[in-house]
Z-matrix of the N, CA and C atoms (Angstrom, degrees):
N
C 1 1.450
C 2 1.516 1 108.60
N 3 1.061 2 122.82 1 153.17
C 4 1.851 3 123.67 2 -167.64
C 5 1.711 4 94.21 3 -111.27
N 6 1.048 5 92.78 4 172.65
C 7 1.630 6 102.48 5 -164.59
C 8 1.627 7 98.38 6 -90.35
N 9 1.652 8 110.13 7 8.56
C 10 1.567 9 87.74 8 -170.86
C 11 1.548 10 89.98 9 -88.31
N 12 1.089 11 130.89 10 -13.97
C 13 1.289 12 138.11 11 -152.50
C 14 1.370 13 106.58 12 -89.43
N 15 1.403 14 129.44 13 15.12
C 16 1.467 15 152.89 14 175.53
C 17 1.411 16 104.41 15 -120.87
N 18 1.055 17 137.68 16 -17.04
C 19 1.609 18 148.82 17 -163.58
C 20 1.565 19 101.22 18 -125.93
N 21 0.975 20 139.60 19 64.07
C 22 1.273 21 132.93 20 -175.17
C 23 1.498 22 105.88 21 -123.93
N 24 1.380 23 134.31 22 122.08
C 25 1.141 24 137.82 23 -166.82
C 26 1.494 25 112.78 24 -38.90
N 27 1.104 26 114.02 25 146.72
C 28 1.501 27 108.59 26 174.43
C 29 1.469 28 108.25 27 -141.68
N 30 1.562 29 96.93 28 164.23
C 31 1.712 30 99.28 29 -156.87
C 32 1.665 31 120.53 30 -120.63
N 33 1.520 32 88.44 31 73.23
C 34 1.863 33 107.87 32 -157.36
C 35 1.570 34 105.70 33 -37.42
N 36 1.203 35 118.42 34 -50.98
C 37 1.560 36 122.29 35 -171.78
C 38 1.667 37 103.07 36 -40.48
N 39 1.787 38 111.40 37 -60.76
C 40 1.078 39 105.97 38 -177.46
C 41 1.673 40 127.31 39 -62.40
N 42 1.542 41 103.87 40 -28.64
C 43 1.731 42 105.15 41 170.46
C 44 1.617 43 95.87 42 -69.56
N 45 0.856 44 141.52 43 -92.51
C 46 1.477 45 143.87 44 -173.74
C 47 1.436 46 100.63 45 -12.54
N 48 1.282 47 130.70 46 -42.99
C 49 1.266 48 112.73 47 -162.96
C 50 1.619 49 111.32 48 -90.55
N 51 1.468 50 95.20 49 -35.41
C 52 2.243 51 92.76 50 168.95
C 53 1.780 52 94.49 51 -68.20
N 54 0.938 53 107.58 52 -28.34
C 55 1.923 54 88.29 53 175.81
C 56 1.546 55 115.07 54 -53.57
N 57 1.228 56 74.55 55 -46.91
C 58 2.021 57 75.08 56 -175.39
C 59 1.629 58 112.67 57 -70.82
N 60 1.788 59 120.81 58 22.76
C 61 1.173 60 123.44 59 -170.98
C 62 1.159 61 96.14 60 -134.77
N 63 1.367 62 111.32 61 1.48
C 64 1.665 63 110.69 62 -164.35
C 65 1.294 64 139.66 63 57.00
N 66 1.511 65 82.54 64 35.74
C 67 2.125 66 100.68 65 157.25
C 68 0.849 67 121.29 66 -125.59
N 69 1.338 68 125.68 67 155.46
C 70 1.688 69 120.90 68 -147.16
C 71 1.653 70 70.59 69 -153.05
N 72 1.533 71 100.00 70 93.61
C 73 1.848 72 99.86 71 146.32
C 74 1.240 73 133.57 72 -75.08
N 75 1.034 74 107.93 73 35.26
C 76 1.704 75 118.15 74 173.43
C 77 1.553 76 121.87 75 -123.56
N 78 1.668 77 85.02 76 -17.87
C 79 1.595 78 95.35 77 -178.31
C 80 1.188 79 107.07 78 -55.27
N 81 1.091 80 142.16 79 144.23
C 82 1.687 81 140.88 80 152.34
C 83 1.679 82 110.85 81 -142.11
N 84 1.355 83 117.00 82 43.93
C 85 1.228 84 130.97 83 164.67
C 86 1.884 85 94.25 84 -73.34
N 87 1.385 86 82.15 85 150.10
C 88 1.563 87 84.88 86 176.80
C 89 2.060 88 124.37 87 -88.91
N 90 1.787 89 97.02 88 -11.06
C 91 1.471 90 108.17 89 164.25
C 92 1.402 91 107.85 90 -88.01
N 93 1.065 92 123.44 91 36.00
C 94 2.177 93 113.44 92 -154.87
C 95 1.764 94 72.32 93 -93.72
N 96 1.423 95 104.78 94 147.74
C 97 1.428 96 130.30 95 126.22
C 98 1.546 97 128.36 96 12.95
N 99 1.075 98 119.83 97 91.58
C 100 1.685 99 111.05 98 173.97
C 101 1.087 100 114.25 99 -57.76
N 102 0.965 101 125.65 100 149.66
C 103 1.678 102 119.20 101 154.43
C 104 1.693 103 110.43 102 -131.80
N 105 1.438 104 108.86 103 -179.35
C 106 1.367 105 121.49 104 -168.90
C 107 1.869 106 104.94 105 -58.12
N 108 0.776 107 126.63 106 -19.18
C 109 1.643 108 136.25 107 -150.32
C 110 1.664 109 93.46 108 -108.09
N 111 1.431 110 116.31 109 -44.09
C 112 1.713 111 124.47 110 176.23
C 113 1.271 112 109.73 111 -46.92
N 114 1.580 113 95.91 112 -72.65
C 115 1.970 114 127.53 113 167.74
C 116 1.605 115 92.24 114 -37.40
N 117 0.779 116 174.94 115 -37.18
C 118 1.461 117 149.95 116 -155.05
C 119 1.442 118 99.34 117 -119.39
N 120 1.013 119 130.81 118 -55.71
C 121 2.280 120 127.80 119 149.84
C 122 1.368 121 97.31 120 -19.20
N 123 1.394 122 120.14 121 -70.58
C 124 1.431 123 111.71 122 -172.14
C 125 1.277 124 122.70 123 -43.84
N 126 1.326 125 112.01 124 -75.16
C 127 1.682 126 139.78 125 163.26
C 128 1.938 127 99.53 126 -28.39
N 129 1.121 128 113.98 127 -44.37
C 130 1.665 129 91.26 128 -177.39
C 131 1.695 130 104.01 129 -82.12
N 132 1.733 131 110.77 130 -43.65
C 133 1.627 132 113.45 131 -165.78
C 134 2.281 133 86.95 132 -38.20
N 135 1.496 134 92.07 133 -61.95
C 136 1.716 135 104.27 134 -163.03
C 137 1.698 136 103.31 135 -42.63
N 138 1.613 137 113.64 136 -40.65
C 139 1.501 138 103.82 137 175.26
C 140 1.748 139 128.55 138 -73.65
N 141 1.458 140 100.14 139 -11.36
C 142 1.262 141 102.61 140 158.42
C 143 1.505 142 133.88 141 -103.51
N 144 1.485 143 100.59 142 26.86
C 145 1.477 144 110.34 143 175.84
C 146 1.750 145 121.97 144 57.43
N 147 1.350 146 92.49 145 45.21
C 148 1.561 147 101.02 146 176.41
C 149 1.844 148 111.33 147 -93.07
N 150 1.420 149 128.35 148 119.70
C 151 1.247 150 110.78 149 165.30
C 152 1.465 151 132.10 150 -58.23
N 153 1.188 152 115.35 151 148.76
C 154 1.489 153 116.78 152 176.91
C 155 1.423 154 118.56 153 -25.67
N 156 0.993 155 123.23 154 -42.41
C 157 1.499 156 128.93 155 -142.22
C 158 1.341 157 100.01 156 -113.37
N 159 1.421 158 112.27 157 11.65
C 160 1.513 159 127.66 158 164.87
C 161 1.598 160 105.84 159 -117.55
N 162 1.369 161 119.41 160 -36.69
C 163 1.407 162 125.12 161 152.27
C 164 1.437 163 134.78 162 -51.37
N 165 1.253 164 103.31 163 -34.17
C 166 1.589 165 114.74 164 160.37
C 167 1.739 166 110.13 165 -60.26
N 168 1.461 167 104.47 166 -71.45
C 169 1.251 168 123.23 167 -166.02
C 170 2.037 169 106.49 168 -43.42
N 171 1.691 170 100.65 169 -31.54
C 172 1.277 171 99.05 170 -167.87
C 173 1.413 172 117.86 171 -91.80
N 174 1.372 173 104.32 172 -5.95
C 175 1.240 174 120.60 173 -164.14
C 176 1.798 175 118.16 174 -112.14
N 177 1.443 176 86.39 175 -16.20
C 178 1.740 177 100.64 176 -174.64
C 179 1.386 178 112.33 177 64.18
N 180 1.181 179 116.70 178 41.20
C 181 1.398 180 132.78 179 -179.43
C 182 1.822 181 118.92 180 -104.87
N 183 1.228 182 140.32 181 -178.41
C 184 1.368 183 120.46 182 163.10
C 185 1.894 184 84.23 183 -116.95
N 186 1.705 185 91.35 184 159.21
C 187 1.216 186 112.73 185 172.28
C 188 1.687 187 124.82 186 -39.15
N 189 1.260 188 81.20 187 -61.80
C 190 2.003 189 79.70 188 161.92
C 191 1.168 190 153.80 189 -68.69
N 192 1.471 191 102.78 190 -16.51
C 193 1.598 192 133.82 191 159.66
C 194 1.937 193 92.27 192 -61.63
N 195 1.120 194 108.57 193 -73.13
C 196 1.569 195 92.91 194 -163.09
C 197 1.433 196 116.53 195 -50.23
N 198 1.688 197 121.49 196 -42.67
C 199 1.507 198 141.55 197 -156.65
C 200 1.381 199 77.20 198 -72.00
N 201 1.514 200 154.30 199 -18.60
C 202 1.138 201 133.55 200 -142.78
C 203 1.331 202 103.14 201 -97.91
N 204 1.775 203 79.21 202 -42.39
C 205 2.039 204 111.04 203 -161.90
C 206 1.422 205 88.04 204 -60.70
N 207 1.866 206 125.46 205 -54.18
C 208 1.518 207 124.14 206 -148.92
C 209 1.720 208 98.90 207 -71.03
N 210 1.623 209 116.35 208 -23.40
C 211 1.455 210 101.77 209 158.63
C 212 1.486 211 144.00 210 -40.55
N 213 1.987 212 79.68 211 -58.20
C 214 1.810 213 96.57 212 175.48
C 215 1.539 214 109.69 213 -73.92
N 216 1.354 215 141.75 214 -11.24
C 217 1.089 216 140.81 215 148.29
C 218 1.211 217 137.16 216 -46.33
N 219 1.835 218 105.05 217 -44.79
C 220 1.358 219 133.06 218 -173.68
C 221 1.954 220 95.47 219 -67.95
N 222 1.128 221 97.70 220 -35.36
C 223 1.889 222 106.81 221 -154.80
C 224 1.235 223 106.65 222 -70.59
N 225 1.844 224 102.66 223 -48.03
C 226 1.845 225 109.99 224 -175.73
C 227 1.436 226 117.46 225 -73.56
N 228 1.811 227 119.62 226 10.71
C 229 1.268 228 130.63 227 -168.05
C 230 1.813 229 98.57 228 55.32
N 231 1.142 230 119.24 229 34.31
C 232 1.623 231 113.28 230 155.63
C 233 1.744 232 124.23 231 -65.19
N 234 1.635 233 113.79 232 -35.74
C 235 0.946 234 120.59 233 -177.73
C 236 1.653 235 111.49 234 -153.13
N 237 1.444 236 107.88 235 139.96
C 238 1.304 237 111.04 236 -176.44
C 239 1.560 238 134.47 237 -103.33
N 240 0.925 239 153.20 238 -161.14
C 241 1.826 240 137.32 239 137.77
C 242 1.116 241 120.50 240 -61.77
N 243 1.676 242 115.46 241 -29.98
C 244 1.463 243 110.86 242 -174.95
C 245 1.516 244 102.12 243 -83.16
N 246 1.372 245 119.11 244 16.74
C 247 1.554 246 89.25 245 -177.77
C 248 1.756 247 96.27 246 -130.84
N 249 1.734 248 104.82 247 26.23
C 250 1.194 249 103.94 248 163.74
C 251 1.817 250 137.32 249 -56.39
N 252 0.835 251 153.80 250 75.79
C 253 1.133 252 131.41 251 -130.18
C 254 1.304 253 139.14 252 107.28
N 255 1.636 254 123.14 253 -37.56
C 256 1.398 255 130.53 254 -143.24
C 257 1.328 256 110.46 255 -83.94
N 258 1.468 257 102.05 256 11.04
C 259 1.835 258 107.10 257 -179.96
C 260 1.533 259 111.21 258 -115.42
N 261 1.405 260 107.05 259 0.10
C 262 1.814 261 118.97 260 -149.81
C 263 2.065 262 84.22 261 -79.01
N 264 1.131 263 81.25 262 147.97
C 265 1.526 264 111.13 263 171.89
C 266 1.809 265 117.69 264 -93.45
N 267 1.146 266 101.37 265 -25.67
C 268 1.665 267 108.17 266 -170.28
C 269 1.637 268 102.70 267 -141.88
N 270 1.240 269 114.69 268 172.51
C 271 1.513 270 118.03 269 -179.30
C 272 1.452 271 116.41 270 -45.70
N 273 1.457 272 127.49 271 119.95
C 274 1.285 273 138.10 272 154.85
C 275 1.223 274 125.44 273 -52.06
N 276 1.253 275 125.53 274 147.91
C 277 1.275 276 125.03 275 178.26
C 278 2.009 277 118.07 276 -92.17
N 279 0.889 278 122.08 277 159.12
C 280 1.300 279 125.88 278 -178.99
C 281 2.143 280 110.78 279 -40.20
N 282 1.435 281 103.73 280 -40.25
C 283 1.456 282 112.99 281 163.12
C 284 1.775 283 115.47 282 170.50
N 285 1.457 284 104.82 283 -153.90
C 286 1.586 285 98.44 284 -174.20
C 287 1.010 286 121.69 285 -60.02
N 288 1.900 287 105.32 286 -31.46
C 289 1.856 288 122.85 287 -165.41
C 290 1.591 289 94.41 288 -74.27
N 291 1.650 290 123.12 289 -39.83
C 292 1.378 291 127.03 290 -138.08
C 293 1.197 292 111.54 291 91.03
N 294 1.723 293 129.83 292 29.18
C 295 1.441 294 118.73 293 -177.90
C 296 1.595 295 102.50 294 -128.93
N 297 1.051 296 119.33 295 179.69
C 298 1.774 297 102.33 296 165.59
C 299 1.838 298 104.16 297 -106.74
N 300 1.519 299 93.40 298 164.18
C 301 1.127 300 117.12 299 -172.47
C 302 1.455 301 124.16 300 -66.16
């Protein structure tokens, strides 16, 4: 990777302004804050039948942060069992845990 690729203009108005909404696109702690934009990453990784622990890995998240999130997902009727999978291209796995349903 070249060093310009660390120097890449950035567009303070727009960070300043999700700050003032309480998002911090810089955060990349792995407990940081969901936001609306995460929740829908999640919601597709989960519709393409990715396990957690590939959801973590992709997301820079810890395992339990997501299993937590796919709860509070599960609860607000955001996402269901039937829609484990229903986007996957290749063999699914048993589910998010690796267990069946």
């Amino acid at each position: 990777m070249s060093k310009r690729a660390h120097n890449l203009p950035v567009n303070t108005a727009a960070i300043n302004a999700l700050k003032l909404i309480g998002v911090d696109v810089r955060d990349l702690r792995p407990d940081r804050p969901w936001t609306p934009d995460a929740d829908l990453y999640l919601i597709e990784l989960y519709e393409q039948g990715i396990p957690v622990w590939d959801m973590a890995a992709e997301t820079g998240r810890t395992q339990e942060s997501i299993t937590i999130r796919l709860i509070e997902l599960g609860e607000r009727e955001r996402i269901t069992p039937d829609m484990w999978g229903r986007e996957a291209t290749g063999p699914v796995p048993k589910g998010p845990l690796g267990v069946s349903g």
